[in-house]
C-alpha positions as a Python dict, from the first residue, in 0.01 Angstrom:
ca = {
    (1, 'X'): (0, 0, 0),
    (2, 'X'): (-323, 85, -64),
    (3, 'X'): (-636, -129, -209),
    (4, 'X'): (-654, 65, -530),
    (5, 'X'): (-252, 97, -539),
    (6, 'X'): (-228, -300, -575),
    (7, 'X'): (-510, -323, -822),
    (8, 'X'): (-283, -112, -1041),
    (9, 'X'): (-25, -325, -998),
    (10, 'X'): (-220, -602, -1057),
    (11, 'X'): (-323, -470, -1424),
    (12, 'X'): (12, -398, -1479),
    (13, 'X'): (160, -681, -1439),
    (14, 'X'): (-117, -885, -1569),
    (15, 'X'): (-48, -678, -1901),
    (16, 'X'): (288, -727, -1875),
    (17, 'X'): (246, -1077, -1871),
    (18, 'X'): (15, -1052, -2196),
    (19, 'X'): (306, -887, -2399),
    (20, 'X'): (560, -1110, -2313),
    (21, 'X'): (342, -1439, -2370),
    (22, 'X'): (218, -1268, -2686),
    (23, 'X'): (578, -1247, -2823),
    (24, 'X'): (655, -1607, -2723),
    (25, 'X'): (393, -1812, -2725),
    (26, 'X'): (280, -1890, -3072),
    (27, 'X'): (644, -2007, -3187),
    (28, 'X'): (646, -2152, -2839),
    (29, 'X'): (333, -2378, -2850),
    (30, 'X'): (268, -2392, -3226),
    (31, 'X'): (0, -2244, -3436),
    (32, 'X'): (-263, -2537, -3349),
    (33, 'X'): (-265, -2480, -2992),
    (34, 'X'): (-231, -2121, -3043),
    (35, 'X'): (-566, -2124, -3240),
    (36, 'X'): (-737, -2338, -2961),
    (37, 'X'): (-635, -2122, -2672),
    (38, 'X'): (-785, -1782, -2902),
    (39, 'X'): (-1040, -1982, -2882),
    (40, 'X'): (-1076, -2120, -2523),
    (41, 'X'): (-1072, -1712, -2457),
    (42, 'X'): (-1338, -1613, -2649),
    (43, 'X'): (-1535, -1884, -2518),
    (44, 'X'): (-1464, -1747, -2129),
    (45, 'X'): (-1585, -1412, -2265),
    (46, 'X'): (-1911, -1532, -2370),
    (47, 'X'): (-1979, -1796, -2123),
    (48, 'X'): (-1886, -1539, -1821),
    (49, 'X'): (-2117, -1285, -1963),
    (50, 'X'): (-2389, -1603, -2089),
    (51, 'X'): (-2374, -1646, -1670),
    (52, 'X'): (-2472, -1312, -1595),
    (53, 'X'): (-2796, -1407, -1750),
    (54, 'X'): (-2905, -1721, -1682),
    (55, 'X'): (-2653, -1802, -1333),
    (56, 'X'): (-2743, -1447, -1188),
    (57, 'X'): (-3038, -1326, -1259),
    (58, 'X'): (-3214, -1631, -1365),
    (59, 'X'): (-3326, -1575, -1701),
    (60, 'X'): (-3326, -1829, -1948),
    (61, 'X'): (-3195, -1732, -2266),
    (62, 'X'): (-3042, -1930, -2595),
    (63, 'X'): (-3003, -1701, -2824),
    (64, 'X'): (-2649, -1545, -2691),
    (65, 'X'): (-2507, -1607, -3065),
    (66, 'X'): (-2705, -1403, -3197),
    (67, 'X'): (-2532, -1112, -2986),
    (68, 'X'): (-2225, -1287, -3072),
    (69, 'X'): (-2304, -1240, -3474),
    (70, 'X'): (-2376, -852, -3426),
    (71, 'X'): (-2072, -800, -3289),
    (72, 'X'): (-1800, -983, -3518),
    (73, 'X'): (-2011, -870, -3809),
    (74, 'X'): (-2061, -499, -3710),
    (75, 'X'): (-1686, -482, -3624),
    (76, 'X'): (-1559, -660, -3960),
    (77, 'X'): (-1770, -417, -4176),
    (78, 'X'): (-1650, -91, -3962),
    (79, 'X'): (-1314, -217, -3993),
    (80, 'X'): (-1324, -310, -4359),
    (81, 'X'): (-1543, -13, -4472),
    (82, 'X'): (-1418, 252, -4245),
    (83, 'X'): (-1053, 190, -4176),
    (84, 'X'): (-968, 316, -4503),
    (85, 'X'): (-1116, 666, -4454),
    (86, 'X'): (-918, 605, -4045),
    (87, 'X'): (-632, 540, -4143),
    (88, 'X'): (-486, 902, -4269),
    (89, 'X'): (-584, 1029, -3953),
    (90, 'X'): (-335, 782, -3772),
    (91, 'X'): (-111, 732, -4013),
    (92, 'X'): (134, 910, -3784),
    (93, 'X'): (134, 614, -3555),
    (94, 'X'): (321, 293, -3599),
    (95, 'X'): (184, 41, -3723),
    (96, 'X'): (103, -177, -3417),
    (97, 'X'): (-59, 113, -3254),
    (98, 'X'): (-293, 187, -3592),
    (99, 'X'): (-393, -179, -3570),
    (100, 'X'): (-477, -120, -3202),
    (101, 'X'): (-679, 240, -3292),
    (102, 'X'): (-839, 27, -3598),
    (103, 'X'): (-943, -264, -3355),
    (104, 'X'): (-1038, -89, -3074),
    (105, 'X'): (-1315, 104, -3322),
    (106, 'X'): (-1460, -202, -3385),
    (107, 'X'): (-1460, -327, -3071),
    (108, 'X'): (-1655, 6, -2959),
    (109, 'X'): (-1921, -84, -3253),
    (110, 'X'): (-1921, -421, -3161),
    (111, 'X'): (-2035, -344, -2823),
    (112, 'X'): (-2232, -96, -2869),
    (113, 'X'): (-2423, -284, -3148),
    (114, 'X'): (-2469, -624, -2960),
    (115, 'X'): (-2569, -420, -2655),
    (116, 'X'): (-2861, -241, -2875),
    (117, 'X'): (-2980, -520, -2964),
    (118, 'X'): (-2969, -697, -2678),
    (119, 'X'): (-3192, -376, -2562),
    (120, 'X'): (-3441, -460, -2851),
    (121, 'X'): (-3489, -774, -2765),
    (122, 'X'): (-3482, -746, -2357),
    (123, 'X'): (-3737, -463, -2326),
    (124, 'X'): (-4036, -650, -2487),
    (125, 'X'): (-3891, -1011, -2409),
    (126, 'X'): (-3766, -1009, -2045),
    (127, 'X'): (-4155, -945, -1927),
    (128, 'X'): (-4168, -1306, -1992),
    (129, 'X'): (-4053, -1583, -1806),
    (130, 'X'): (-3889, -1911, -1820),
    (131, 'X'): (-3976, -2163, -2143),
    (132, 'X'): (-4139, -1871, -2369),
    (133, 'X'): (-3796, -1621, -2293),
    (134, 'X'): (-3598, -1918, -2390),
    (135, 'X'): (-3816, -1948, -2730),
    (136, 'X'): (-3787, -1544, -2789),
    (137, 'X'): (-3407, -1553, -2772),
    (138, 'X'): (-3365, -1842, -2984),
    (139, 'X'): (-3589, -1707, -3216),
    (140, 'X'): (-3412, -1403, -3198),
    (141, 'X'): (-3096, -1547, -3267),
    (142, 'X'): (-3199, -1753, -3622),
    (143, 'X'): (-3360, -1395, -3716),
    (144, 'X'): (-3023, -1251, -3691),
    (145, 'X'): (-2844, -1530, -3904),
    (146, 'X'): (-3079, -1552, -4124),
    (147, 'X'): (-3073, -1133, -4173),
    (148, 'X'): (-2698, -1178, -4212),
    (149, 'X'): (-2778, -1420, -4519),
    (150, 'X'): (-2982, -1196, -4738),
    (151, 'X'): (-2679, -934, -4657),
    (152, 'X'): (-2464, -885, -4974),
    (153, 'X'): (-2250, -606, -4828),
    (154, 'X'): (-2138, -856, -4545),
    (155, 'X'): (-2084, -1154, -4767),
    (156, 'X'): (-2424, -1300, -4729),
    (157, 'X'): (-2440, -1677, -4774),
    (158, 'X'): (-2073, -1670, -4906),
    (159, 'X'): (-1947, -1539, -4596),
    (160, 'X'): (-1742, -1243, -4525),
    (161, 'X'): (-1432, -1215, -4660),
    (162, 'X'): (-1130, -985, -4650),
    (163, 'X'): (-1118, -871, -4273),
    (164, 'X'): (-813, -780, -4160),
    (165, 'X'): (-602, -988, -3843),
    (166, 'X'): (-595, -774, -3580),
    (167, 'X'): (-707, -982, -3258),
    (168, 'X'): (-436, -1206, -3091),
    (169, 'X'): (-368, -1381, -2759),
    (170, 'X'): (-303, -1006, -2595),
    (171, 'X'): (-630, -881, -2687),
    (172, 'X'): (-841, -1185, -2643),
    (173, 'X'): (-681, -1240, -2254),
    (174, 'X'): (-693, -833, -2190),
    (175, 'X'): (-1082, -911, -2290),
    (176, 'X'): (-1077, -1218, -2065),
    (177, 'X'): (-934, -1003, -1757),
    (178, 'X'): (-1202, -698, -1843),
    (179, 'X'): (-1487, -920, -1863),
    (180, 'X'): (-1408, -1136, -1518),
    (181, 'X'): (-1365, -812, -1393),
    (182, 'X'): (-1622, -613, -1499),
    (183, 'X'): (-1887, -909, -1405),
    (184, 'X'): (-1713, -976, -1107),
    (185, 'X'): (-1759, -612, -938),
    (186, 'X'): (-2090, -616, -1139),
    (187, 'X'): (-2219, -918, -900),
    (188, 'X'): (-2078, -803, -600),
    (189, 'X'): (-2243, -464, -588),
    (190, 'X'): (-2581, -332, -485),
    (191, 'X'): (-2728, -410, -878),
    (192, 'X'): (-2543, -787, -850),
    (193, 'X'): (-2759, -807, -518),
    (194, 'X'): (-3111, -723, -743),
    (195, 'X'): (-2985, -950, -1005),
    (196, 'X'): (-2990, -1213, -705),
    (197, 'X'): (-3307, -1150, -582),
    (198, 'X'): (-3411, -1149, -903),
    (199, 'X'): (-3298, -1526, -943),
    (200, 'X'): (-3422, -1645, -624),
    (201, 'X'): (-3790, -1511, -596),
    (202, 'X'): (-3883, -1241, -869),
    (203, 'X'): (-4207, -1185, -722),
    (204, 'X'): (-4015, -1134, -347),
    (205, 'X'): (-3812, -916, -529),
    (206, 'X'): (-4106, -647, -667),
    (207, 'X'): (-4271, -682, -342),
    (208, 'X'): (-3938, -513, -202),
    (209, 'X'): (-3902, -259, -487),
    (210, 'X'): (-3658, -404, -652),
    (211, 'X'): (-3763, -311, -1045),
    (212, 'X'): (-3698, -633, -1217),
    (213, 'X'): (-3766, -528, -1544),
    (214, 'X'): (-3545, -273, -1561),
    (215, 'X'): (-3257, -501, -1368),
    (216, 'X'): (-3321, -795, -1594),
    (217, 'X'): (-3292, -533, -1905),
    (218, 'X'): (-2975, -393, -1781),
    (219, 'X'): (-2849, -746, -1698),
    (220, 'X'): (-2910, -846, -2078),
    (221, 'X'): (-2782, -540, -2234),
    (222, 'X'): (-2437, -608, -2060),
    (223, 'X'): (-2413, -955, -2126),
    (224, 'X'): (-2500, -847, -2457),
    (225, 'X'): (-2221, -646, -2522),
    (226, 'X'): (-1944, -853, -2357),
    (227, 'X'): (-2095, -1122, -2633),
    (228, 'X'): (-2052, -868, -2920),
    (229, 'X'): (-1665, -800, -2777),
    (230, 'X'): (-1614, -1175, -2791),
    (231, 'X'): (-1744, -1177, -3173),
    (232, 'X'): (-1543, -872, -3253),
    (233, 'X'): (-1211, -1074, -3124),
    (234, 'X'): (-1340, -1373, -3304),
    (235, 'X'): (-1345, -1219, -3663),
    (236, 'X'): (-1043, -1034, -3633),
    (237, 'X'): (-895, -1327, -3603),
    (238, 'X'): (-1022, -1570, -3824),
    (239, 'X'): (-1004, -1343, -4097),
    (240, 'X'): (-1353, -1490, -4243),
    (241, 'X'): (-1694, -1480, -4121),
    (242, 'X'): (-2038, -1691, -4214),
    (243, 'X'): (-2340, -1779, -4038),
    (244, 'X'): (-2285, -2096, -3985),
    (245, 'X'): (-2054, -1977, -3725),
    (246, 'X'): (-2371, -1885, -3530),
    (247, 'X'): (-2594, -2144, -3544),
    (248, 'X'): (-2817, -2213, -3211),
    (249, 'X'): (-2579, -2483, -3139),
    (250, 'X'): (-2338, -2275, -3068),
    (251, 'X'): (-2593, -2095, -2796),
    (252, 'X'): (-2645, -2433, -2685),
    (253, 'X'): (-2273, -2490, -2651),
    (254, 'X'): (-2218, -2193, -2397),
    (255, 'X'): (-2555, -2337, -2169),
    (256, 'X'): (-2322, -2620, -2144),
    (257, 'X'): (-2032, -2482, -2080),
    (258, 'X'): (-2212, -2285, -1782),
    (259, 'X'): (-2435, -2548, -1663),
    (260, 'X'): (-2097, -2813, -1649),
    (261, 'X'): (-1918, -2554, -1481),
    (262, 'X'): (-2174, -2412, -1210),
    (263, 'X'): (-2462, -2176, -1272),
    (264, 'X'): (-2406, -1874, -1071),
    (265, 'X'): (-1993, -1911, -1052),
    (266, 'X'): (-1775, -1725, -1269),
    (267, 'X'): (-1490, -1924, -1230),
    (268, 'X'): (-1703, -2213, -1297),
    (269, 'X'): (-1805, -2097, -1648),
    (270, 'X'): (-1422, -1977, -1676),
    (271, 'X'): (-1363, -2371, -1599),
    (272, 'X'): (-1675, -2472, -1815),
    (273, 'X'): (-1553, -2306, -2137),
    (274, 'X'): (-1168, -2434, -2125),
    (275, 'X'): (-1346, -2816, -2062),
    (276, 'X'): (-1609, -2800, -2325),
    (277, 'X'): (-1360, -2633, -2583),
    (278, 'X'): (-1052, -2858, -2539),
    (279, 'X'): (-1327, -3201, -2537),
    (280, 'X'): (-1503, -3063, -2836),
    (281, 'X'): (-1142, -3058, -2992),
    (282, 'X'): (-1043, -3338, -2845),
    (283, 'X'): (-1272, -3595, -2973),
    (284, 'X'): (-1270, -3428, -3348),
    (285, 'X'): (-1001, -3760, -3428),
    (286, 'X'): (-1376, -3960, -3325),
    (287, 'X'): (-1523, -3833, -3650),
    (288, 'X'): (-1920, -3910, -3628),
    (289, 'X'): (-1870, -4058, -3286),
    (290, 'X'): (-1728, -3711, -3176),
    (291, 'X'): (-2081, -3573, -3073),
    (292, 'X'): (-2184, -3942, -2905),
    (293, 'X'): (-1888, -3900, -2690),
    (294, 'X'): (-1923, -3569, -2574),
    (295, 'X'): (-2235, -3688, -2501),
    (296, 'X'): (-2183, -3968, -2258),
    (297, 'X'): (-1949, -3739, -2074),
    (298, 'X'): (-2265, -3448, -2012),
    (299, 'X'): (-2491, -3739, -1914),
    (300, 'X'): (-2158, -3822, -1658),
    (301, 'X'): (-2130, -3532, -1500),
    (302, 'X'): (-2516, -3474, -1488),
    (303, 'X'): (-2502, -3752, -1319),
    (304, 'X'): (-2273, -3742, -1072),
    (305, 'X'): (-2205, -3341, -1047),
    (306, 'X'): (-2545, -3203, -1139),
    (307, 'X'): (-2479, -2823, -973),
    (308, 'X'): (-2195, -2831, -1202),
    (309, 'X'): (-1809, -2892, -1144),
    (310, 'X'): (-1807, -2590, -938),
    (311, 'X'): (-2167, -2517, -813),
    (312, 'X'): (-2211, -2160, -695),
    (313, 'X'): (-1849, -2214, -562),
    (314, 'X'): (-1651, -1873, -591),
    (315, 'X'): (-1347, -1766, -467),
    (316, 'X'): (-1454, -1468, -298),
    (317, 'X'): (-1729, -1632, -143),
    (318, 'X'): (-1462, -1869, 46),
    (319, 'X'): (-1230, -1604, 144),
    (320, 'X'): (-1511, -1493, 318),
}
């Protein structure tokens, strides 16, 4: 069979697998550990796409929840303000597949909002470099939940209310799959080799043509957009959004999770984001010591694993 015959088979069955576990698997493993593993995936979504940005092409940036705000809160108002006026247009479907026409709408506006903005702030911020990027995004990122705040139509400080569930363990793991995939082909392809030699000598890299402005835009936008996916999912299924959901700890959160796992590996964020999110939970029974013990164990394997768990370890890269 053909290369591109078994990919098809590949998403096929992968989906396949995704239905049935999303018929089982809550009454299987319980509501609790449902929640966490919604959220272990969103987390791989942002973390993977975090990567693309500071493992690939080098940049430093904290302000990935700001991206991450645009997109749940630019989904949950298209949904909530504009599914109405949808929904007698596909009223002829059942109602799984409106849910799926209704989600997939915000998803687009999700994306296409976080990636926007993402190309705001990357034109006139990726000219810089190291410490003052880092200072841009994060100030970028408290500009957006502070925006969100002085909102009324989007709940403002009392936080967003009223959005319907329509993300689940299929959507968030068909995310997972697009967004491994997507970065994945993404790295491996002439732009993933300008990312590169973006990361390991940007001044090498002009001196070969390589236009790093533009690359290091581009590499923003998309990482952008996979966040604003990831706060799309993240909304629909909470049912309630506020800004304290997007605090810069929470961009500080996915450095971890990338850093622990291995900057420049996708399977180590992928590994990164299930560690960090199960510990975080983990230790909540530690009340005020929660934080001092997740703590100890970053100075541990700083320590003793500073590359990360993974390094630049991929499994492409050892199949070759």
């Amino acid at each position: 069979m053909k290369k591109s015959g078994l990919k098809w088979v590949y998403w096929l069955s992968a989906l396949a697998l995704l239905i049935v576990l999303q018929a089982v698997l809550r009454d299987w493993i319980g509501a609790y550990y449902y929640q966490i593993l919604i959220l272990v995936g969103i987390n791989i979504i942002l973390s993977v796409s975090l990567n693309l940005i500071n493992g690939f092409t080098g940049q430093f940036s904290i302000g990935h929840a700001g991206f991450y705000a645009v997109g749940a809160y630019t989904s949950a108002a298209v949904v909530v303000y504009g599914g109405p006026a949808l929904q007698p247009l596909i009223s002829f479907l059942p109602a799984m597949g409106q849910n799926a026409v209704v989600l997939l709408l915000g998803l687009l506006a999700a994306s296409v909002a976080a990636g926007i903005a993402g190309l705001l702030v990357g034109i006139p911020s990726l000219r810089l470099r190291g410490d003052y990027l880092a200072i841009v995004t994060l100030g970028f990122g408290e500009i957006i939940r502070v925006l969100i705040l002085n909102i009324d139509a989007i709940g403002g400080s009392r936080g967003f209310t009223g959005i319907p569930q329509l993300s689940n363990f299929f959507w968030v793991y068909l995310a997972v799959l697009v967004t491994v995939a997507t970065v994945h082909n993404l790295v491996h392809s002439s732009y993933g080799r300008a990312f590169i030699a973006i990361r390991d000598d940007e001044i090498a890299a002009e001196a070969m043509g390589v236009d790093t402005t533009r690359f290091k835009v581009l590499s923003f936008v998309i990482s952008s957009m996979f966040a604003g996916i990831a706060g799309s999912l993240f909304g629909h299924f909470t049912m309630y959004l506020h800004p304290n959901s997007f605090l810069f700890t929470t961009s500080f959160y996915l450095i971890i999770m990338i850093v622990v796992g291995g900057l420049g590996s996708i399977e180590g964020s992928i590994l990164g984001a299930i560690l960090i999110t199960v510990v975080l939970e983990a230790f909540r029974e530690f009340g005020a010591l929660r934080l001092v013990n997740f703590s100890i164990l970053l100075v541990l394997i700083m320590i003793y694993r500073p590359q990360g768990l993974l390094g630049a370890w991929t499994l492409s890269r050892k199949k070759s």
